[in-house]
N, CA, C and O atoms as a DFTB+ gen file, in Angstrom:
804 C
 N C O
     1  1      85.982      98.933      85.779
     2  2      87.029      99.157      86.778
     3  2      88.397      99.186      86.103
     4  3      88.822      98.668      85.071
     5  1      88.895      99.904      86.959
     6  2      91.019     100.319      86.126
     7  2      91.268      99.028      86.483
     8  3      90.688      98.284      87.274
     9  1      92.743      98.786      85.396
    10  2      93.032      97.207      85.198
    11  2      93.707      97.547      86.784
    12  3      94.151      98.593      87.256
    13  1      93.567      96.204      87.337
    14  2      94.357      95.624      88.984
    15  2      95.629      95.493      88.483
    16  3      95.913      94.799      87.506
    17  1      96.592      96.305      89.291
    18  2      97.998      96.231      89.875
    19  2      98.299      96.682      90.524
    20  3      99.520      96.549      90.444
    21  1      98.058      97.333      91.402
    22  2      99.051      97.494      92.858
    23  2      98.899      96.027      93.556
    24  3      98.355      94.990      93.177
    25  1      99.464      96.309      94.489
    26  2      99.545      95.417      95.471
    27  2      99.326      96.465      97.448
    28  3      99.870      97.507      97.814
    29  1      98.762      95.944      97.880
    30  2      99.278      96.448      99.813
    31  2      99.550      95.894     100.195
    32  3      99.304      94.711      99.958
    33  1     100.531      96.464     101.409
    34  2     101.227      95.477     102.423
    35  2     100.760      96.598     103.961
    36  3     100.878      97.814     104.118
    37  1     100.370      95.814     104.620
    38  2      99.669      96.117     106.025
    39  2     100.701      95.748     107.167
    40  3     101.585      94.896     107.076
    41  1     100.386      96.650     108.399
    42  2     101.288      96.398     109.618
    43  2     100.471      97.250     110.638
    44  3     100.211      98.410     110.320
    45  1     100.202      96.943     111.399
    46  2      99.635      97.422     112.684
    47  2     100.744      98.116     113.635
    48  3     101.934      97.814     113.712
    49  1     100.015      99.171     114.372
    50  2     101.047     100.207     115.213
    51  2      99.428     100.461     116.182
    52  3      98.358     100.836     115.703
    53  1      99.804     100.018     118.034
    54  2      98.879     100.230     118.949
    55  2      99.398     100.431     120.297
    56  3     100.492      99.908     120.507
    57  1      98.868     101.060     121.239
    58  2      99.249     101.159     122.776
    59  2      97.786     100.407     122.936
    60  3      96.753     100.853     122.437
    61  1      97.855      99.365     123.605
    62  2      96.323      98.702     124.615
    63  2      96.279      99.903     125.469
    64  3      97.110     100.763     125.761
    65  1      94.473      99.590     125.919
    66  2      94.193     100.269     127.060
    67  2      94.349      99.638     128.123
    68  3      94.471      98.426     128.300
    69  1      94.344     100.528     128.880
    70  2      94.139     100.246     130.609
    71  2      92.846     100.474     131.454
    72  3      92.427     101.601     131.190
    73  1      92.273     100.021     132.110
    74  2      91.225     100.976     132.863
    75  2      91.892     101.990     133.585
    76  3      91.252     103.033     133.453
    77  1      93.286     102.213     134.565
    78  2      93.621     103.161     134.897
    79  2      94.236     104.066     133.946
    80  3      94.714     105.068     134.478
    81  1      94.343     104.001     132.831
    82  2      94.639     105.170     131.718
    83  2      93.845     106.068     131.652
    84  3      92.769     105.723     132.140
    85  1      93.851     107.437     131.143
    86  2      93.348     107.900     130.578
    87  2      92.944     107.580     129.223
    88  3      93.912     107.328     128.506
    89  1      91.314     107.481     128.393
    90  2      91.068     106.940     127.194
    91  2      92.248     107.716     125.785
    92  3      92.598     107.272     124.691
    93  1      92.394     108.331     126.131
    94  2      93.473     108.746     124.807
    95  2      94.430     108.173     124.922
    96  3      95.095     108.657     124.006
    97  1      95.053     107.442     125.399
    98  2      96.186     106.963     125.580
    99  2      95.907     105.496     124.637
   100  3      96.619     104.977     123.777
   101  1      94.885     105.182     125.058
   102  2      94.525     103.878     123.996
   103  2      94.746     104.448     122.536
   104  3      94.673     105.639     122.236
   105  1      95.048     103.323     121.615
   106  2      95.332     104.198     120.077
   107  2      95.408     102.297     119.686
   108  3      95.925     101.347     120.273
   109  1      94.449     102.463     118.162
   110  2      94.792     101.780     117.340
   111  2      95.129     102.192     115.869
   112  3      94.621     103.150     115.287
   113  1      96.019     101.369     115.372
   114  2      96.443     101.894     114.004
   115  2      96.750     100.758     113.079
   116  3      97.460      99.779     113.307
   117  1      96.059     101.078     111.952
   118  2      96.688     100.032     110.832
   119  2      97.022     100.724     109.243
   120  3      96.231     101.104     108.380
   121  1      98.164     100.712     109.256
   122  2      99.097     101.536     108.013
   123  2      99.088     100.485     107.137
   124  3      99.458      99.359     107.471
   125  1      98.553     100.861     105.656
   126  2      98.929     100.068     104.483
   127  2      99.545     100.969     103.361
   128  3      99.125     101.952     102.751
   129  1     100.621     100.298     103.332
   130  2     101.542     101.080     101.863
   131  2     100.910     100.362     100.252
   132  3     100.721      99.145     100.245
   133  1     100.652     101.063      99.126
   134  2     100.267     100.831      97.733
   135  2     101.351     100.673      97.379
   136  3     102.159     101.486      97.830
   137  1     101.870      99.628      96.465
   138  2     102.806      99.652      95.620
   139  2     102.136      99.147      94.142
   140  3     101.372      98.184      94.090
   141  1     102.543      99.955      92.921
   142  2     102.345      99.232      91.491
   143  2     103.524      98.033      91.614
   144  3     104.510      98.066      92.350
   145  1     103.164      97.054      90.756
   146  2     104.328      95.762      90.487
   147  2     105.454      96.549      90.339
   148  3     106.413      96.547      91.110
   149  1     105.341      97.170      89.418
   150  2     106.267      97.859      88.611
   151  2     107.489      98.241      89.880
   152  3     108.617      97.749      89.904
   153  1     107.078      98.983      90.635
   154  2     108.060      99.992      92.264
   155  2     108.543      98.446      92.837
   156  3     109.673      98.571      93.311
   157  1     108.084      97.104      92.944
   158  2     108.681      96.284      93.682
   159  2     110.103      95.820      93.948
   160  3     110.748      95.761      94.995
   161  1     110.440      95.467      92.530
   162  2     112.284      95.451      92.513
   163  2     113.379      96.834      93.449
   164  3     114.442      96.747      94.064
   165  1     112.474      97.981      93.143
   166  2     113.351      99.068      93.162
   167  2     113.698      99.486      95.023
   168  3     114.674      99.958      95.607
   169  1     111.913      98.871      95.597
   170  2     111.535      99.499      97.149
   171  2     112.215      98.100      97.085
   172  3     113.369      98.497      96.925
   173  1     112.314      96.773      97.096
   174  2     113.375      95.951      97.833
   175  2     114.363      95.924      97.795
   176  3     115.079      95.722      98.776
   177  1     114.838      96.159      96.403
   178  2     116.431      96.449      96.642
   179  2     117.073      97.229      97.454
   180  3     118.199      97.164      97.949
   181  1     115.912      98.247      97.561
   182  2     116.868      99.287      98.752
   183  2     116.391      99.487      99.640
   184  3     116.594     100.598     100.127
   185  1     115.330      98.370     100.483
   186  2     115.480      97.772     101.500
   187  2     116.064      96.781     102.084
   188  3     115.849      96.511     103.265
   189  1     116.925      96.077     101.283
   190  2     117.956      95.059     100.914
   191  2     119.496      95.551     101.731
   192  3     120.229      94.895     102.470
   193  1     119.631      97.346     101.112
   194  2     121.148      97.814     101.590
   195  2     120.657      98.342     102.569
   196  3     121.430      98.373     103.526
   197  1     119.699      98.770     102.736
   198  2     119.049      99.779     103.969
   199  2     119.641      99.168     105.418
   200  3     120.379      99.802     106.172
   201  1     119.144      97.757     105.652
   202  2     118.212      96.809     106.121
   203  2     118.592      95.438     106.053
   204  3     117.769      94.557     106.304
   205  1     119.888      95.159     105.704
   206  2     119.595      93.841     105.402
   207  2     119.990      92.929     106.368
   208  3     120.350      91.852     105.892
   209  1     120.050      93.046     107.910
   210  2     119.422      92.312     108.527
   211  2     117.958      92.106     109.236
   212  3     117.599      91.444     110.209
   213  1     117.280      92.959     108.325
   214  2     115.845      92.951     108.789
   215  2     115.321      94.246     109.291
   216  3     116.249      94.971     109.651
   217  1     113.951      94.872     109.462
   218  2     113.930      95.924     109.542
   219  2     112.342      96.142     110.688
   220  3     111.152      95.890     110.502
   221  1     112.998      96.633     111.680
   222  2     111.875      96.926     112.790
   223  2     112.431      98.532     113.377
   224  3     113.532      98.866     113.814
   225  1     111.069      99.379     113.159
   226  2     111.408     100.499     113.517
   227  2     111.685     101.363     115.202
   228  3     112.222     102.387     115.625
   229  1     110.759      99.915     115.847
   230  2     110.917     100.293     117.063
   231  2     112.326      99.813     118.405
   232  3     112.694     100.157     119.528
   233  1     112.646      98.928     117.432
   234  2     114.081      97.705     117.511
   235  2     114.986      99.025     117.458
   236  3     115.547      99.690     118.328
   237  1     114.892      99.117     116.125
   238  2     116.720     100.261     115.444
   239  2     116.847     101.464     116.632
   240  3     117.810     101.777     117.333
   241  1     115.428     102.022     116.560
   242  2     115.571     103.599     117.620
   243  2     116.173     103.144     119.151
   244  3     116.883     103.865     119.853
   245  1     115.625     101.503     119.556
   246  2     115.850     101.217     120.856
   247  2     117.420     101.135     121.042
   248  3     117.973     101.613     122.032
   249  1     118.218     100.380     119.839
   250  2     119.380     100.509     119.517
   251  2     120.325     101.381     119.333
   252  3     121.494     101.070     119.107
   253  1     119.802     102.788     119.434
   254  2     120.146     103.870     118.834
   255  2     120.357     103.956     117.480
   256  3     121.164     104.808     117.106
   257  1     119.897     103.372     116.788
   258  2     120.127     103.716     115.530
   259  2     118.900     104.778     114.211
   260  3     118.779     104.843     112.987
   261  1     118.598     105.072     114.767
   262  2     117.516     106.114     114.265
   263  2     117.712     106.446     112.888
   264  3     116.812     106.756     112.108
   265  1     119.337     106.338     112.540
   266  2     119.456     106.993     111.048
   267  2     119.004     106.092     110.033
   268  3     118.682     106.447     108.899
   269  1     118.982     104.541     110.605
   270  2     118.168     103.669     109.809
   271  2     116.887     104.260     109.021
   272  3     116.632     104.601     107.866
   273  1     116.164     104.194     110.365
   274  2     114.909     104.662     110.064
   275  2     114.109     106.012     109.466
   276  3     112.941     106.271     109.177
   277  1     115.410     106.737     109.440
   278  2     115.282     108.125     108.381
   279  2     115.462     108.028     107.013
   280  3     114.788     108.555     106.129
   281  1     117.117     106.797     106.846
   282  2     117.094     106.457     105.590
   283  2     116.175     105.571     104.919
   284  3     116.035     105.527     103.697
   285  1     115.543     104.856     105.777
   286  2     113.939     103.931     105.216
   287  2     113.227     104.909     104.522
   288  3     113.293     105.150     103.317
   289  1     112.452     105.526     105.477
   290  2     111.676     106.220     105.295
   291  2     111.671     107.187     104.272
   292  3     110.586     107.386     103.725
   293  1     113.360     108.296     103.626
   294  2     113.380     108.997     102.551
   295  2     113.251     107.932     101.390
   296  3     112.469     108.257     100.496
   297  1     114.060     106.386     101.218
   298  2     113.574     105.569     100.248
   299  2     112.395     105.445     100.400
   300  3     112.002     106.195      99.507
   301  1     111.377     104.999     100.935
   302  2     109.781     105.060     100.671
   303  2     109.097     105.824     100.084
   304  3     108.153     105.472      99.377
   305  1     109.550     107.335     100.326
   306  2     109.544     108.380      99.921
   307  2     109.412     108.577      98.690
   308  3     108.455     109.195      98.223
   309  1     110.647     107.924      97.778
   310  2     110.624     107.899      96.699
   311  2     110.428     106.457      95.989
   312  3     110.589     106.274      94.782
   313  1     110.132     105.664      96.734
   314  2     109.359     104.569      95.602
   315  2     108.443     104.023      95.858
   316  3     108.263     103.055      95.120
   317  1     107.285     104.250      97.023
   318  2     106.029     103.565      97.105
   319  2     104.536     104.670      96.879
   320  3     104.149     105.593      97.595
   321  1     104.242     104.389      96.228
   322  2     103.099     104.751      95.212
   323  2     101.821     105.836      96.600
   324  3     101.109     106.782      96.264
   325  1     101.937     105.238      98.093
   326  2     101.372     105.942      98.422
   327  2     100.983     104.887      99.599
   328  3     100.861     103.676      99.414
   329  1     100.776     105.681     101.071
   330  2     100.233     105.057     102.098
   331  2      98.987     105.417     102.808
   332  3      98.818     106.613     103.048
   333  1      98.205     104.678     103.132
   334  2      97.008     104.761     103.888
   335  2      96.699     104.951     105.061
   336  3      95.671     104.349     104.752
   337  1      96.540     105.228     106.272
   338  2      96.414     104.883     107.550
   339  2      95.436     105.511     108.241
   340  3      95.064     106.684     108.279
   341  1      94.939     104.098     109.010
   342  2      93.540     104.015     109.545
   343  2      94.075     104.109     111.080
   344  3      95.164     103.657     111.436
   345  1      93.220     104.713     111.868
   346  2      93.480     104.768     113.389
   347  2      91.521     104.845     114.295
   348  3      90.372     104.870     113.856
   349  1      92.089     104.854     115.525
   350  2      90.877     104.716     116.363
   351  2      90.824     104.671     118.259
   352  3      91.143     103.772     119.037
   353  1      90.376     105.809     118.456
   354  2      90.230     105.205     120.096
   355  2      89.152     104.657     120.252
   356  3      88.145     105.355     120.374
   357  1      89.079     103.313     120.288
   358  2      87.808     102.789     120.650
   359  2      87.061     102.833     121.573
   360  3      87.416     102.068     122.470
   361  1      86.085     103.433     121.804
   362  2      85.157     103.733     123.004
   363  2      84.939     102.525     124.282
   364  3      84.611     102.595     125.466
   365  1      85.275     101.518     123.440
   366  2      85.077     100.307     124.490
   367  2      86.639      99.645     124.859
   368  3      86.899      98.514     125.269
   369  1      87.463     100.660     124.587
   370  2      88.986     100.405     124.513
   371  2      88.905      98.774     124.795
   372  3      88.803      98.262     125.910
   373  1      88.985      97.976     123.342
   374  2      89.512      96.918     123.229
   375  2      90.288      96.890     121.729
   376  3      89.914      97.345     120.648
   377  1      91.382      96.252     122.063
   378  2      91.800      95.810     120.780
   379  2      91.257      95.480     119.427
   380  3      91.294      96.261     118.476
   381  1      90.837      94.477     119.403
   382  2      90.111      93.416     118.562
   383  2      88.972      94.001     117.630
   384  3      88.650      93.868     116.450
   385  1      88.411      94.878     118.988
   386  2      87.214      95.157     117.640
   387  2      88.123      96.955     117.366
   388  3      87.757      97.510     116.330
   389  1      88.892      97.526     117.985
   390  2      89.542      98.393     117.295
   391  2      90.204      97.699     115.626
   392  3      89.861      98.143     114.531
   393  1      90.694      97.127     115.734
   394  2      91.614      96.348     115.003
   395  2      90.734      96.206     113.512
   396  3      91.170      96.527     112.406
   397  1      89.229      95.571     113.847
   398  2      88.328      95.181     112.960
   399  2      87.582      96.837     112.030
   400  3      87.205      97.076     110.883
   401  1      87.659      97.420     112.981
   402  2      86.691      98.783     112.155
   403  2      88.292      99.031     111.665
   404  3      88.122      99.147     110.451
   405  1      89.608      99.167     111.870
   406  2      90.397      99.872     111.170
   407  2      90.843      99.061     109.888
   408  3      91.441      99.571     108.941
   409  1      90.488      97.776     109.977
   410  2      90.593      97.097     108.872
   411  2      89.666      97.280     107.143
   412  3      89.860      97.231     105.928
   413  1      88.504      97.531     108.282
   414  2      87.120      97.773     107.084
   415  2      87.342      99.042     106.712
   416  3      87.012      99.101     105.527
   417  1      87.715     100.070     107.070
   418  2      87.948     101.232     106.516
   419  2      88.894     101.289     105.941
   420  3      88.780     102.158     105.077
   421  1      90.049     100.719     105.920
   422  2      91.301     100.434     104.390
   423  2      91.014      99.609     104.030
   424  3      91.615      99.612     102.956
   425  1      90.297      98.439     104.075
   426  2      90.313      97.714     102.932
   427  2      89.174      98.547     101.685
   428  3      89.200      98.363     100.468
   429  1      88.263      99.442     102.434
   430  2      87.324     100.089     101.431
   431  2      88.561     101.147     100.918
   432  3      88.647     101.135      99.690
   433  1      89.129     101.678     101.304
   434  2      90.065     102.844     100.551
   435  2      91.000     101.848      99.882
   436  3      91.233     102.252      98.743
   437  1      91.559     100.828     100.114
   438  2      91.993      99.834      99.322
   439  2      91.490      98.971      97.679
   440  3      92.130      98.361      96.823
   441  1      90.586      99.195      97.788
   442  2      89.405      98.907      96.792
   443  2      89.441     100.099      95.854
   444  3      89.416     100.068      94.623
   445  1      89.518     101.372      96.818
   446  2      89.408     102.450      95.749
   447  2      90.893     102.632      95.193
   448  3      90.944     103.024      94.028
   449  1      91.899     102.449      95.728
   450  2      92.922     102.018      95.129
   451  2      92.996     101.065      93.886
   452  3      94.127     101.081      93.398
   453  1      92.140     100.261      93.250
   454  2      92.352      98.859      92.644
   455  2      93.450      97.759      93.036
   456  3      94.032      96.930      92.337
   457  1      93.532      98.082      94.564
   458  2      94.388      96.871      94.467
   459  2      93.809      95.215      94.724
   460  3      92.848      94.657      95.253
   461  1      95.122      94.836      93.951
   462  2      94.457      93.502      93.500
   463  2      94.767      92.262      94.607
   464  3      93.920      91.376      94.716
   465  1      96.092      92.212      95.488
   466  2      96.580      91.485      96.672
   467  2      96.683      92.642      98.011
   468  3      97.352      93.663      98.174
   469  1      95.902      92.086      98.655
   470  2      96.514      92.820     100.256
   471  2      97.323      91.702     101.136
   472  3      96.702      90.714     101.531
   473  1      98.797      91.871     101.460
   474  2      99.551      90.869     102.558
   475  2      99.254      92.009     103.882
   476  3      99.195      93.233     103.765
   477  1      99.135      91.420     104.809
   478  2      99.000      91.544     106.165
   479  2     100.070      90.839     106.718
   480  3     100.344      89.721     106.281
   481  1     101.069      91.636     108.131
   482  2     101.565      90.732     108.323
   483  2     100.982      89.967     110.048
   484  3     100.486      90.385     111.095
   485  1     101.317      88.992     109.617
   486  2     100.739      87.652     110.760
   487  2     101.053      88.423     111.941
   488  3     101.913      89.212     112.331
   489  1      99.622      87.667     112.493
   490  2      99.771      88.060     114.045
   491  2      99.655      86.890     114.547
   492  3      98.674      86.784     115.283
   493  1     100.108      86.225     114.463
   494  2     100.373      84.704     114.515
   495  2     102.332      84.120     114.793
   496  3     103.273      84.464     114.076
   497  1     102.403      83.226     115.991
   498  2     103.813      82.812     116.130
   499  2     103.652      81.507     116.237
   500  3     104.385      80.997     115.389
   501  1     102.922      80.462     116.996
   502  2     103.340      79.688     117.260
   503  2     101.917      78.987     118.357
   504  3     101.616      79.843     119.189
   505  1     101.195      77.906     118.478
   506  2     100.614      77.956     119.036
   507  2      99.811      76.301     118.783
   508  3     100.374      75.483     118.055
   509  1      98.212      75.896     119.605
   510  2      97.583      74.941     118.895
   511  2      96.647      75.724     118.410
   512  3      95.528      75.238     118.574
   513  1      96.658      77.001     117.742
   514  2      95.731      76.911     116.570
   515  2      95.881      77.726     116.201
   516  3      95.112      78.617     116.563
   517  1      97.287      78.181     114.910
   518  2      98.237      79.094     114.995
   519  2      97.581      80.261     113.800
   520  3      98.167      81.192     113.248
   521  1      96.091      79.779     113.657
   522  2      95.510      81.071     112.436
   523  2      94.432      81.592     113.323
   524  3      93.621      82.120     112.563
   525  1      94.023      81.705     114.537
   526  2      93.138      81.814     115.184
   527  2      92.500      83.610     115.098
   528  3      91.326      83.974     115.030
   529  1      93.853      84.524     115.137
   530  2      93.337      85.744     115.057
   531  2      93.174      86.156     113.413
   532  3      92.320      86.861     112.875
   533  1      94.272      85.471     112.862
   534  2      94.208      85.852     111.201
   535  2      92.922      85.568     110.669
   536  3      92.411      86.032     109.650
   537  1      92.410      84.661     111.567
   538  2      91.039      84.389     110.871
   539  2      89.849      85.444     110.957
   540  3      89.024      85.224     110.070
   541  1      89.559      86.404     111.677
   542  2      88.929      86.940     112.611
   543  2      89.473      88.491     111.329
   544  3      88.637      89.333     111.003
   545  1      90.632      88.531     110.922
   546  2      90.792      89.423     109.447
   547  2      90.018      88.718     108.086
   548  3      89.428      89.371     107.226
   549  1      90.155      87.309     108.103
   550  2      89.243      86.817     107.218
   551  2      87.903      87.273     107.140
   552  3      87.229      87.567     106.152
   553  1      87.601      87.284     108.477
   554  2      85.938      87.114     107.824
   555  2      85.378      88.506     107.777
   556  3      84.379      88.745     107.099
   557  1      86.212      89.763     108.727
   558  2      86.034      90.755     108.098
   559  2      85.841      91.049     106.295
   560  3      84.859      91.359     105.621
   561  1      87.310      90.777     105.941
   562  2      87.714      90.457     104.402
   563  2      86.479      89.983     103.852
   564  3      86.063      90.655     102.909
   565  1      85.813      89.035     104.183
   566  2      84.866      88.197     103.507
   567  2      83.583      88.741     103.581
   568  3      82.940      88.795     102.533
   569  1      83.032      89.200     104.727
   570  2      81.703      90.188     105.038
   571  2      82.034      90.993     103.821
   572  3      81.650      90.485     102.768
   573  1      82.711      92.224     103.724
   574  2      82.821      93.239     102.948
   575  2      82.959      92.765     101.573
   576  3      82.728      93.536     100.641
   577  1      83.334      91.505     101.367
   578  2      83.716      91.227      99.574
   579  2      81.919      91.044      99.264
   580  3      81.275      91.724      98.465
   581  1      81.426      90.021     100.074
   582  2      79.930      89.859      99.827
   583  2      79.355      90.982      99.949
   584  3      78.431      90.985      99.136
   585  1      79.390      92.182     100.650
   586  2      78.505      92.932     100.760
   587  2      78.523      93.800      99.306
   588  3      77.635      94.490      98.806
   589  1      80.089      93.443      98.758
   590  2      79.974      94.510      97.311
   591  2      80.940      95.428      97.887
   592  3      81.699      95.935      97.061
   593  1      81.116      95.803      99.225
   594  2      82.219      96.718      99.455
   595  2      83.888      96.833      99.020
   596  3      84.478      97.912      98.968
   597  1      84.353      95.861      98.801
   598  2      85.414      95.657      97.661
   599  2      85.185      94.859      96.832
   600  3      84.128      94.242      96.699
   601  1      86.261      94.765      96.096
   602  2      85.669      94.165      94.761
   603  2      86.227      92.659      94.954
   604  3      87.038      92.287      95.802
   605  1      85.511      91.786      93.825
   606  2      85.757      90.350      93.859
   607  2      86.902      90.123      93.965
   608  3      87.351      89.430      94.878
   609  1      87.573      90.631      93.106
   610  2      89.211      90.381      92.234
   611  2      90.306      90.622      93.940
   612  3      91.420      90.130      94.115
   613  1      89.592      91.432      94.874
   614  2      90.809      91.645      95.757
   615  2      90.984      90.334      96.464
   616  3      89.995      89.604      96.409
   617  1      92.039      89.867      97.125
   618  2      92.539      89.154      98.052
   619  2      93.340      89.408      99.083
   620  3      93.986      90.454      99.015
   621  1      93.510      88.532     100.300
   622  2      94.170      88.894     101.369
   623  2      95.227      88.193     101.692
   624  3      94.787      87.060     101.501
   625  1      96.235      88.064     102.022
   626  2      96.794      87.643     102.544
   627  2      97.765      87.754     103.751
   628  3      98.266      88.826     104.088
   629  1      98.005      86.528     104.403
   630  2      98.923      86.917     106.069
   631  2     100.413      86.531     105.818
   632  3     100.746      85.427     105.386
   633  1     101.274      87.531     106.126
   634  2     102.400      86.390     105.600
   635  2     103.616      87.239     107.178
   636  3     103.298      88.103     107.996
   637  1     104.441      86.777     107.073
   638  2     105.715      86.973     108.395
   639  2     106.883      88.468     107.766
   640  3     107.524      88.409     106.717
   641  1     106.886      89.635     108.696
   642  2     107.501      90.076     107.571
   643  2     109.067      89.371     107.621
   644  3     109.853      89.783     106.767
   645  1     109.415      88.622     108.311
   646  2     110.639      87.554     108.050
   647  2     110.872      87.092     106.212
   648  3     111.904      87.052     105.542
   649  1     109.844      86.880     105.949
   650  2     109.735      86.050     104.564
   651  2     108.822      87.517     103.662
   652  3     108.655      87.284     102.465
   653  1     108.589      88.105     103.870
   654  2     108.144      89.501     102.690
   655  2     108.724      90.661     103.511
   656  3     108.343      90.816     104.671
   657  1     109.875      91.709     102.807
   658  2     110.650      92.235     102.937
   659  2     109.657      93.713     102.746
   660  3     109.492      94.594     103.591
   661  1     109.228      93.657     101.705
   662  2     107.813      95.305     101.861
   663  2     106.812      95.363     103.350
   664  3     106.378      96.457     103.711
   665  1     106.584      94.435     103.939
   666  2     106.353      94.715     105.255
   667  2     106.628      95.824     106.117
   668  3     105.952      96.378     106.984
   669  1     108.514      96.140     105.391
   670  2     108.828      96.924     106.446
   671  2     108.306      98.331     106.111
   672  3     108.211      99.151     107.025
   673  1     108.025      98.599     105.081
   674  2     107.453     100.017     104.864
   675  2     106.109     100.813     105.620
   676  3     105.877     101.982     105.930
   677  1     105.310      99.416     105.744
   678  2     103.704     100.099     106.883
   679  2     104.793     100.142     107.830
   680  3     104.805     101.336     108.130
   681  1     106.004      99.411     108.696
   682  2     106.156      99.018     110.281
   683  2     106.540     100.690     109.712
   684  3     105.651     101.463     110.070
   685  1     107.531     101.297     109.011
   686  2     108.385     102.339     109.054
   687  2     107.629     103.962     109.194
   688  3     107.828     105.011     109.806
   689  1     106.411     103.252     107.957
   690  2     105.616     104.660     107.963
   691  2     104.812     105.080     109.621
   692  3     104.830     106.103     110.307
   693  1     104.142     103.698     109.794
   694  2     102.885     104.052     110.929
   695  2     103.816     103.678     112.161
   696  3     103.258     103.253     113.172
   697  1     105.227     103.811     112.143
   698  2     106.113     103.785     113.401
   699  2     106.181     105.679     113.545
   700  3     105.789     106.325     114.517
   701  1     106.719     106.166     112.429
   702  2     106.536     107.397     112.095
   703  2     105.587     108.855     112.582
   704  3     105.711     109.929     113.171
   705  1     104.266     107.730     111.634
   706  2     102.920     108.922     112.193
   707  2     102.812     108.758     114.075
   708  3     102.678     109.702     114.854
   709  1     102.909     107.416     114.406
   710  2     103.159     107.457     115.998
   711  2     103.779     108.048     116.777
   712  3     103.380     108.106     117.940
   713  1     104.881     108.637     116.405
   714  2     105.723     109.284     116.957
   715  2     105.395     110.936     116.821
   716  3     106.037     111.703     117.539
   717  1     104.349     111.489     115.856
   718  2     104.065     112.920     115.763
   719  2     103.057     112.481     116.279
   720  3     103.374     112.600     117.462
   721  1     102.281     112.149     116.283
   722  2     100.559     111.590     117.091
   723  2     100.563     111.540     118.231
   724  3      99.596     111.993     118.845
   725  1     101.967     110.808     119.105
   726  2     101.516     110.861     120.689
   727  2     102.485     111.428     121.268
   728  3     102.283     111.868     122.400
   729  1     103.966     111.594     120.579
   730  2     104.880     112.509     121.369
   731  2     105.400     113.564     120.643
   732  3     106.513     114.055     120.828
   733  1     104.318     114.029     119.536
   734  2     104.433     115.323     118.824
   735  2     106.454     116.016     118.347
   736  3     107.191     117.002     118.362
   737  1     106.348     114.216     117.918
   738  2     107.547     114.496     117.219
   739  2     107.718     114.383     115.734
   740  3     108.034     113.365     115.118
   741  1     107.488     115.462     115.291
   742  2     107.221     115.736     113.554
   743  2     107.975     114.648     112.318
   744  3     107.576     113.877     111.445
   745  1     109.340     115.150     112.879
   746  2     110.664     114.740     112.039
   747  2     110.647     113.919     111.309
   748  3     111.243     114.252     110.285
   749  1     110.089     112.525     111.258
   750  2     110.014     111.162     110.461
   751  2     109.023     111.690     109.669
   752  3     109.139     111.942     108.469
   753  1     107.753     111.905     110.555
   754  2     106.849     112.357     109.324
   755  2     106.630     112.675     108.437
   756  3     106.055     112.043     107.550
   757  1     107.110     113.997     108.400
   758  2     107.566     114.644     107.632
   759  2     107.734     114.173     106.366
   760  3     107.259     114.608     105.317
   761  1     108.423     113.282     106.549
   762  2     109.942     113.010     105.435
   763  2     108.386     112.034     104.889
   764  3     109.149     111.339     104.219
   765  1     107.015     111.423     104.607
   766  2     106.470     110.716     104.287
   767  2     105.001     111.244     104.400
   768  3     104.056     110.810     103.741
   769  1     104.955     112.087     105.185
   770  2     103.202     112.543     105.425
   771  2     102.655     113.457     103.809
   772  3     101.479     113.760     103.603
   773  1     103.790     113.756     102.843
   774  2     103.029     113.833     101.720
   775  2     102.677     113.360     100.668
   776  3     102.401     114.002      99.655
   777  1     102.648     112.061     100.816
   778  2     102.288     110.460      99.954
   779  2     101.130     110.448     100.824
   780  3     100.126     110.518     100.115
   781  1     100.758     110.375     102.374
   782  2      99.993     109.358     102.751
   783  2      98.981     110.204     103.351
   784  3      99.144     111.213     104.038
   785  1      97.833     109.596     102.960
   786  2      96.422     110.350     103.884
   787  2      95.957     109.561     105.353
   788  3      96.160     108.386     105.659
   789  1      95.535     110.214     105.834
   790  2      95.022     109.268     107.315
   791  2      93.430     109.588     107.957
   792  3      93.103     110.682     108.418
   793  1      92.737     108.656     107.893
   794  2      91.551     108.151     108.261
   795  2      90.856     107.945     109.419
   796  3      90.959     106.775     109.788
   797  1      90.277     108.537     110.038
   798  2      90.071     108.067     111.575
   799  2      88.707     107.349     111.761
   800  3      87.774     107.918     111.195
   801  1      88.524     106.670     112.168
   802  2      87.615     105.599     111.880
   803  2      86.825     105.993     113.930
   804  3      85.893     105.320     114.372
């Protein structure tokens, strides 16, 4: 196997279903950006001036500020190694196990990546048993390491994107593909859909 260095950083992008919806309207998504060590200094620093009170893509547009999220997105552009994204209407429109098949299908394209850390960010705030869903990514993680489907060497981790600043690149990208996917608005895309492949699970 190629020596391990990248790293991923994961972020989820979803509409729940409804029973009065129509099933397309349900959508799950989980975007992971590749970075080598090497791109880390360069994609934070200039998410640092971008951004530096923090960076949520669906926040800035609500704000009007959209040009944020154009200037994110052309920096990503040019310093993250490449993005992934897994999606799904789940036939039984639920979350959870949407959530779980879109996980197992990047963490296997993740593997073929060599990367060596995956951060996820927490879906976790506050609670009495405040790892309850993160866990439920564990044992996915853990089925697939035993089965041989990724490799030993990978790991997972959950972290806040409060406290890891590359977070914001999945929220930016798979805020992006969402926006050409359900209201067939190209423009962000664009500026990133030729780094990243997408998977439908």
């Amino acid at each position: 196997m190629a020596h391990l260095s990248a790293y991923a950083f994961v972020d989820e992008t979803f509409r729940d279903w409804h029973p009065s919806q129509p099933r397309e309207l349900g959508y799950y998504q989980l975007t992971g950006a590749v970075l080598n060590q090497a791109a880390f200094a360069a994609c934070r620093n200039g998410i640092a001036k971008i951004a530096p009170g923090g960076f949520h893509a669906t926040e800035l547009v609500h704000q009007g500020r959209e040009s944020v999220v154009e200037t994110m997105l052309e920096h990503i552009a040019g310093t993250v190694d490449c993005t992934l994204i897994t999606l799904t209407t789940d036939s039984q429109r639920k979350l959870e196990p949407s959530r779980q098949r879109c996980l197992e299908e990047l963490l296997v394209q993740l593997h073929a990546k060599t990367v060596t850390l995956v951060i996820a960010d927490s879906r976790e705030a506050i609670g009495p048993d405040p790892e309850v869903h993160n866990r439920r990514d564990v044992r996915t993680f853990n089925k697939l390491q035993r089965a041989g489907a990724i490799h030993a060497q990978m790991r997972l981790r959950h972290q806040h994107d409060s406290h890891e600043s590359l977070l914001c690149v999945p929220d930016a990208v798979g805020w992006a593909f969402r926006q050409n996917v359900l209201r067939g608005n190209a423009r962000y895309w664009d500026v990133v859909k030729a780094q990243s492949t997408v998977f439908q699970v």
